[in-house]
C-alpha positions as CSV (number, residue, x, y, z in Angstrom):
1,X,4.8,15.4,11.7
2,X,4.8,16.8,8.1
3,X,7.6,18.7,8.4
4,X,9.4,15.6,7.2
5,X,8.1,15.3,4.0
6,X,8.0,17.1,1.2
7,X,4.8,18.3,-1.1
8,X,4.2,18.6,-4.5
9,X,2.6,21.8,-4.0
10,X,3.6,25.6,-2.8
11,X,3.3,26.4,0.7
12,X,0.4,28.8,-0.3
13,X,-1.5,26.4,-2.3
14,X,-1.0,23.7,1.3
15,X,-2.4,26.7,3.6
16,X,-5.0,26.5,1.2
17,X,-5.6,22.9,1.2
18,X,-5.3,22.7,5.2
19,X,-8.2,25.4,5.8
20,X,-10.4,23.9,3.2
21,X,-9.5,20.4,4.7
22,X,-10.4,22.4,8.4
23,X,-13.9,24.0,7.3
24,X,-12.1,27.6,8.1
25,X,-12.4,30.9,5.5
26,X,-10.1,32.0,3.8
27,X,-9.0,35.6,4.2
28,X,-8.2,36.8,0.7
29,X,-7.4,40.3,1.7
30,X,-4.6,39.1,4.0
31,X,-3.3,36.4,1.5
32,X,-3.5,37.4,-1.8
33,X,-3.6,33.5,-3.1
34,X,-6.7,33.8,-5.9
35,X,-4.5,32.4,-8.6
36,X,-3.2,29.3,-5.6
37,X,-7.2,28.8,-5.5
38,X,-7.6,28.7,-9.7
39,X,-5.1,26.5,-9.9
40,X,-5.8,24.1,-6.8
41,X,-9.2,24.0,-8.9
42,X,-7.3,23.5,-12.5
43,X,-5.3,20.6,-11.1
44,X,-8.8,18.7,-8.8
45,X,-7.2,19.3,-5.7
46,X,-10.5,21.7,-4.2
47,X,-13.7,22.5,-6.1
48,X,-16.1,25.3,-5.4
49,X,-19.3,24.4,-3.3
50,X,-21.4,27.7,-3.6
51,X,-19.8,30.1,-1.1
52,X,-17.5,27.7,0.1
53,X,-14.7,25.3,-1.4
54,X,-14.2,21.1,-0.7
55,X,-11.7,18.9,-0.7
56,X,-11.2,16.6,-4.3
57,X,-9.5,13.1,-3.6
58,X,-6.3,14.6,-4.9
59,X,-6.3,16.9,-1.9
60,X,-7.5,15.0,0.7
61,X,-4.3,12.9,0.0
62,X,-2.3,15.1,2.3
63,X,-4.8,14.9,5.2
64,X,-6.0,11.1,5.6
65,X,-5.2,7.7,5.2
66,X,-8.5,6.2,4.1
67,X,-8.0,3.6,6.6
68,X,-5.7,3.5,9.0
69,X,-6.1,-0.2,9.8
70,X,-5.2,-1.1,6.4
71,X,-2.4,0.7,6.0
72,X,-0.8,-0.5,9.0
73,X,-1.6,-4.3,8.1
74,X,0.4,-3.2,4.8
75,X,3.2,-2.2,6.4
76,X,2.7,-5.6,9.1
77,X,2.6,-7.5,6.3
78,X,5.6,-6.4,4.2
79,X,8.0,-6.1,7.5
80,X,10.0,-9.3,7.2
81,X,9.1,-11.4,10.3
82,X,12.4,-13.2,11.1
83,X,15.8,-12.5,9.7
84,X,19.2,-14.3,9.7
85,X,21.8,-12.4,12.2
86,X,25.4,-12.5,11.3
87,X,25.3,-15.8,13.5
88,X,23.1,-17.3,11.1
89,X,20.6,-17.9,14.0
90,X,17.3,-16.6,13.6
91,X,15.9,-13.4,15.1
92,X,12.4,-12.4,14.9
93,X,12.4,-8.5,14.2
94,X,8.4,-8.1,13.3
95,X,7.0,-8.0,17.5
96,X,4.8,-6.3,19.7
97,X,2.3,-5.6,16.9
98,X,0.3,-3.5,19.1
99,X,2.8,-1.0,20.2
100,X,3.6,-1.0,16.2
101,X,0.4,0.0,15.5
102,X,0.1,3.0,17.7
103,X,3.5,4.3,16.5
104,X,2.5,4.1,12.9
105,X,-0.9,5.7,13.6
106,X,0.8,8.4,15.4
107,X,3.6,9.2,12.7
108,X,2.1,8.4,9.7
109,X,-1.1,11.3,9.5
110,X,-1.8,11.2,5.4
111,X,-1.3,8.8,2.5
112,X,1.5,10.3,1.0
113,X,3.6,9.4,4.4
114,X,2.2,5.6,4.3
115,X,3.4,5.5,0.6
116,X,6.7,6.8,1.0
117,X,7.0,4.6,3.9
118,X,6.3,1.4,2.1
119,X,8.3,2.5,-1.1
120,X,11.0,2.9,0.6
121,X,10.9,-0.1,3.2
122,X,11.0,-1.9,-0.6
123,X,14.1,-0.2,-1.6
124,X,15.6,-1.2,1.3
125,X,14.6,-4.9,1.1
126,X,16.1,-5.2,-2.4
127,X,19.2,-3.6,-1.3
128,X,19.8,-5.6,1.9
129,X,18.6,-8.8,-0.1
130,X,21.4,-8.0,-2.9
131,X,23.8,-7.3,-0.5
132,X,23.5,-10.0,2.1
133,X,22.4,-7.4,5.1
134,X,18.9,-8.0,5.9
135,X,20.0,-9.6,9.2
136,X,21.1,-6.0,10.1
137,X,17.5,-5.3,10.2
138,X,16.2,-3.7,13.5
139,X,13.1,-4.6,15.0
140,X,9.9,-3.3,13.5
141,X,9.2,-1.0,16.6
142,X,12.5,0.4,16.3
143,X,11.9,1.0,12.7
144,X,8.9,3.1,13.2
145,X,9.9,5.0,16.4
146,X,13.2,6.3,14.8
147,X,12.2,6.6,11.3
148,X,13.9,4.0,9.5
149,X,13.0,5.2,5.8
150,X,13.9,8.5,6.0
151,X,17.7,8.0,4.3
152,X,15.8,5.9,1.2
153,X,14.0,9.3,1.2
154,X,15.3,11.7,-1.0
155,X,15.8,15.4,-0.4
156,X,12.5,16.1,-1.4
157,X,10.7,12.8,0.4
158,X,10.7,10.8,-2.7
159,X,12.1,7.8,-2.9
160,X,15.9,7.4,-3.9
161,X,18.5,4.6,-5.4
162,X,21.3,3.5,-3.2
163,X,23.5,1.3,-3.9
164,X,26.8,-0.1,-2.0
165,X,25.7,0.9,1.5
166,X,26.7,-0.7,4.4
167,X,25.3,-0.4,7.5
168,X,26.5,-1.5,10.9
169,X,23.9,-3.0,12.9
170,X,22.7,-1.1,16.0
């Protein structure tokens, strides 16, 4: 599922993260990556244990969500529950709460993912809200299963401006 979002850090300096993270050694003869390690160590990401190396908060942010319960009841919670259609009748687009919640837990592995995700569910809210659109809404299931915040996702998985769009509803 990461493949979707972007890091703030080299591929080297993840591989590092991700075997510290799994417990595994490091082979330093096949990947040269001493200076990765320094500065994973610099920047708190890892610190040195003796022999071995652990995770800092800072690098278990790519890993974990803390608790996933939470972070789903965030996301529950900041879903709008109903929305006007272009009937002006109202449609209830926050359902099946369950099935929600095991989508999100599947997609969303690591805090980063959960912030971007909320970030940009705001974005959209404030741009559907100024443009009259939020009854083009889908359903919240919908929204997790097909990855509604990727396009308020930059290039590199922050978080971009968008202004003027228009969106047929689907």
């Amino acid at each position: 599922m990461m493949e979707n979002y972007s890091l703030d850090i080299t591929p080297n300096k993840y591989y590092i993260l991700y075997m510290v993270h799994n417990k595994k050694k490091i082979n330093l003869r096949k990947y040269p990556i001493e200076n990765d390690i320094k500065d994973l160590i610099t920047n708190e990401y890892i610190k040195k244990e003796g022999e071995t190396y652990a995770l800092e908060e800072k690098g278990l942010y790519y890993f974990s969500i803390e608790n996933k319960e939470d972070s789903f009841e965030q996301l529950w919670k900041t879903y709008p529950a109903t929305v006007l259609d272009e009937k002006s009748k109202l449609r209830r687009i926050r359902v099946d709460k369950d099935t929600c919640k095991k989508l999100y837990k599947l997609i969303i592995t690591n805090q980063k993912q959960h912030d971007q995700v909320l970030v940009a569910l705001k974005k959209e809210l404030l741009e559907r809200q100024n443009n009259s659109s939020l009854g083009f809404m889908v359903e919240l299931p919908r929204y997790i299963r097909k990855k509604r915040w990727e396009p308020y996702l930059e290039e590199g998985g922050d978080v971009i401006e968008r202004t003027g769009v228009n969106r047929r509803k689907l």
